[in-house]
N, C-alpha and C positions, 0 to 999 in steps of 0.2 A: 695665800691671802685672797681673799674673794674681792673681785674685780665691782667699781660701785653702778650701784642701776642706772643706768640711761631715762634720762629723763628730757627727752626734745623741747618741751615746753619752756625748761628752765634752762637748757644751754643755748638753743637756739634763741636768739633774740632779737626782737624788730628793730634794733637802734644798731645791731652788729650787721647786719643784712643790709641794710641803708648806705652804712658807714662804706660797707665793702665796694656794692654797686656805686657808689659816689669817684671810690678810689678807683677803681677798674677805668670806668670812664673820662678822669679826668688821665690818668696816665698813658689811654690810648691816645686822648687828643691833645695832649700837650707833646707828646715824646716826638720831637722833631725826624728821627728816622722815621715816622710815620702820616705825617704831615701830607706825603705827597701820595699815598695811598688815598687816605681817606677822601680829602676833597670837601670836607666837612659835611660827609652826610651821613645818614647814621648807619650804622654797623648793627649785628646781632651780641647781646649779653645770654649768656649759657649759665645754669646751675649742673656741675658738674657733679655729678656722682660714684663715690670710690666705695665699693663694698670690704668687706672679709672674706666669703665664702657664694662663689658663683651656684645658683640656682642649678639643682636637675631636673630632667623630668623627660618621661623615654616616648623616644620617637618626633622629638623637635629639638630643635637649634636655636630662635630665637622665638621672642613673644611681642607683639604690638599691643602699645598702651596708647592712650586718646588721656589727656592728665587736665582736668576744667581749672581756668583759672579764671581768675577774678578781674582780669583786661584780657583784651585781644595783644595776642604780642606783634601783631603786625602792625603797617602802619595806616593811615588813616587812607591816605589813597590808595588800599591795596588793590592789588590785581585778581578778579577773582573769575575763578573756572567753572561753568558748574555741566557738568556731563548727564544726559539726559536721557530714556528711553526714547525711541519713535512713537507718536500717535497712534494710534490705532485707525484705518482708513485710511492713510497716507503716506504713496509710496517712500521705500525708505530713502530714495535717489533726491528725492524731491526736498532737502535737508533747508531751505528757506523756510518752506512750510509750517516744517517741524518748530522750528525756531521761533517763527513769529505766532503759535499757537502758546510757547510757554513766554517769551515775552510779555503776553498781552496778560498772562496769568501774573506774571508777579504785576505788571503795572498795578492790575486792581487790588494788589495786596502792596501797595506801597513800595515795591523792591527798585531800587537803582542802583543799587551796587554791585550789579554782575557786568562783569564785563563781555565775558564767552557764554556763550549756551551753547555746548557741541553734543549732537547727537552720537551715542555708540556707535553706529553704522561711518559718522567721518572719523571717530577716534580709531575703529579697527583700519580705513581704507585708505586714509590717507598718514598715518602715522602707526605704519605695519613694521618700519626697520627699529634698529638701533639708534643711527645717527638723527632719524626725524622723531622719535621720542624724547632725543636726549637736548633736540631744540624745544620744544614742547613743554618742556620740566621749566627751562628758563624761562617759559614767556609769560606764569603767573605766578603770583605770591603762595598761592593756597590753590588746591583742587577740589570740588564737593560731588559730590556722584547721587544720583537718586535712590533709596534702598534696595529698589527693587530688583536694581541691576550692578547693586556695587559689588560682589563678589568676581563677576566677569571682568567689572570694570579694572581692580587692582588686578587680576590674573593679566591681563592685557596690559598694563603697564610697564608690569617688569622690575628688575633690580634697580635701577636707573631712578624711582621715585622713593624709594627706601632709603636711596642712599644720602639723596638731597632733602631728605624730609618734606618729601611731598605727597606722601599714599594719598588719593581721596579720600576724603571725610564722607561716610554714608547721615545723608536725611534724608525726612519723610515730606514730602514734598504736597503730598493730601491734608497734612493738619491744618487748621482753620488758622493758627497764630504764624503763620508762613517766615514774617521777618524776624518776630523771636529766635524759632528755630535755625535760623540760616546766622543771628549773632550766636548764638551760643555753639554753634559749630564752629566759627570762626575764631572763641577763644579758647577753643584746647590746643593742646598742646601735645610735641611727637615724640616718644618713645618707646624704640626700639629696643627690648632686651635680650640683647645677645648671652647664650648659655657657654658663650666662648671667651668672654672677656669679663673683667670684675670692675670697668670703667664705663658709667654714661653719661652722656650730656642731654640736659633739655633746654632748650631756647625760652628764655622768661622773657623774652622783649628785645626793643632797641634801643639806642642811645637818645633819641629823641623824645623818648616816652617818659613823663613824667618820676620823679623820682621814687613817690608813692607807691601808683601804679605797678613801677619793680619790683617795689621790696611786699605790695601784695600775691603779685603772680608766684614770686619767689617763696612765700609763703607757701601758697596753693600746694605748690609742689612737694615742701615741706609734710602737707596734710596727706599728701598720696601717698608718701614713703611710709608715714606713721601708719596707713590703712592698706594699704595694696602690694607693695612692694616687697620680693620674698625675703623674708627674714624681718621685715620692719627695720625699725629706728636701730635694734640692736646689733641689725648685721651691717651697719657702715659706720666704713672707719673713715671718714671724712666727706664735707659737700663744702665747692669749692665754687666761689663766681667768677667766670670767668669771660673774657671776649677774645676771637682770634684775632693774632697779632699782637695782643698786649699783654695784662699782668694776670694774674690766679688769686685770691685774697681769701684763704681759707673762714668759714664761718660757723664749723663743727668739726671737731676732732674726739673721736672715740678715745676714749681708757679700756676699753674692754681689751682681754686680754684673748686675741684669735684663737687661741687654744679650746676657748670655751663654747665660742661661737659654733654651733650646730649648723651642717649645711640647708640650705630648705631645699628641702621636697615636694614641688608643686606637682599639684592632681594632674592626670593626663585629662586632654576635654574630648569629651565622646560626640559623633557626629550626631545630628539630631535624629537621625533613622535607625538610630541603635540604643538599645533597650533593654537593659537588666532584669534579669529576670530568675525565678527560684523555680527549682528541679531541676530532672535527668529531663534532656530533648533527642525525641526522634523524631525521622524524618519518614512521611507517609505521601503516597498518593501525588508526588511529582508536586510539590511545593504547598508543602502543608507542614508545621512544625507542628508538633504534640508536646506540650509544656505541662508534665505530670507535677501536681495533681492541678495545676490551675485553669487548665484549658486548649486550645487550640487558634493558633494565629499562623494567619494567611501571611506569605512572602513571597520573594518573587524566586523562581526558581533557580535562577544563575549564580545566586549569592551564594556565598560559603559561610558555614553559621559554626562559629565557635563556641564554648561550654560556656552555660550562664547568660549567653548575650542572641540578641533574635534582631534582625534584620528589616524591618517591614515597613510600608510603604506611608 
């Protein structure tokens, strides 16, 4: 019997999403064993995601997703980070400096809602261990990093910010529309897809965040899975709202029959200094690749060049 088409549009629905996130929260704050937890402040709501068939793809483990939604799922007085290059002209010790040059840059672009502006030079030297990163992680809501240097920046942080859903978020800190830029950073959202487990969560908000608001975020996410996510809408068998400590309130449950489900197979990503390329390659003259019949491209000589692919600067 052939299993019937998934159709997201039509099972997922904004009055079911509503309904859940409504449930989820009143049960966390009414259920008296929980009472003295909470404290009545608000807590993180999750869309849980259950697939059929875990993604491959050779030579990685996991993948980092950035997911836009439609609210920021933090809260309004959030604590926010933002990790900076040094100046140019100014030493890097001199970390005042540094700080009250990018200060004075968002004042004129309207910004007040950074709390930190830390320069990379305090992020390697005074937060080099384990135990001082792993204060670090707690002491803001969100992290943002400059583009220029966010590659170093997440190398430098560690498993520690992965785990708490806090990698920095890279902007461009030159664009002319500066506080746009820095809201729309501020409402994606973190996941992590693990090629080890066939369960995620993403955080769509808190309990204090308007009811709307959730069930659009909740949404958003919805839209990622239908576009981005491997296998799409057809490879999961259920998305669940949930918040820790409390209930799960399913809000899609597949028919698809796993049998059918095909694994996905996502592309491996090539680093940007490598280059596909057609014909036989030899190597000439202490770093010179000969690319029959197309030409000749300059490389650096230490690299190791395997068939098809050219290495260059």
């Amino acid at each position: 019997m052939k299993s019937a088409k998934v159709d997201s549009e039509s099972k997922i629905k904004r009055e079911d999403v509503k309904n859940a996130i409504q449930g989820v929260i009143k049960f966390a704050t009414e259920n008296p064993r929980l009472q003295n937890k909470l404290f009545n402040e608000e807590f993180p709501l999750f869309l849980q995601i259950n697939c059929f068939k875990i993604p491959k793809i050779r030579g990685q483990v996991k993948q980092l997703y950035r997911i836009p939604l439609a609210h920021s799922p933090l809260p309004e007085d959030a604590d926010i980070c933002l990790i900076v290059p040094e100046v140019k002209g100014i030493p890097n010790k001199e970390i005042e400096r540094h700080v009250e040059h990018y200060e004075e840059l968002f004042k004129s672009k309207g910004m007040t809602n950074i709390k930190k502006i830390m320069t990379f030079y305090e992020l390697r030297t005074e937060y080099g261990t384990f135990e001082l990163k792993n204060r670090l992680v707690d002491l803001y809501d969100i992290f943002l990093v400059d583009g220029r240097i966010s590659g170093k920046v997440v190398h430098k942080c560690g498993s520690i910010f992965y785990k708490k859903r806090k990698v920095p978020v890279a902007v461009n800190l030159s664009v002319p529309k500066l506080k746009e830029t820095i809201e729309r950073a501020v409402k994606k959202a973190f996941l992590l897809l693990s090629f080890k487990s066939d369960s995620h969560s993403v955080q769509i908000g808190h309990s204090k965040m308007g009811l709307k608001s959730l069930t659009d975020n909740a949404l958003s996410v919805v839209t990622f899975i239908n576009n981005q996510f491997p296998g799409k809408i057809k490879n999961i068998r259920s998305l669940n709202i949930f918040a820790h400590r409390g209930s799960s309130i399913p809000i899609y449950l597949s028919l698809e029959n796993p049998n059918q489900i095909e694994v996905p197979q996502l592309k491996e990503k090539k680093p940007k200094f490598c280059k596909t390329v057609q014909g036989d390659l030899t190597t000439i003259n202490r770093g010179f690749v000969v690319v029959k019949p197309s030409g000749t491209v300059k490389v650096k000589k230490s690299k190791i060049y395997n068939k098809n692919k050219v290495l260059v600067k």
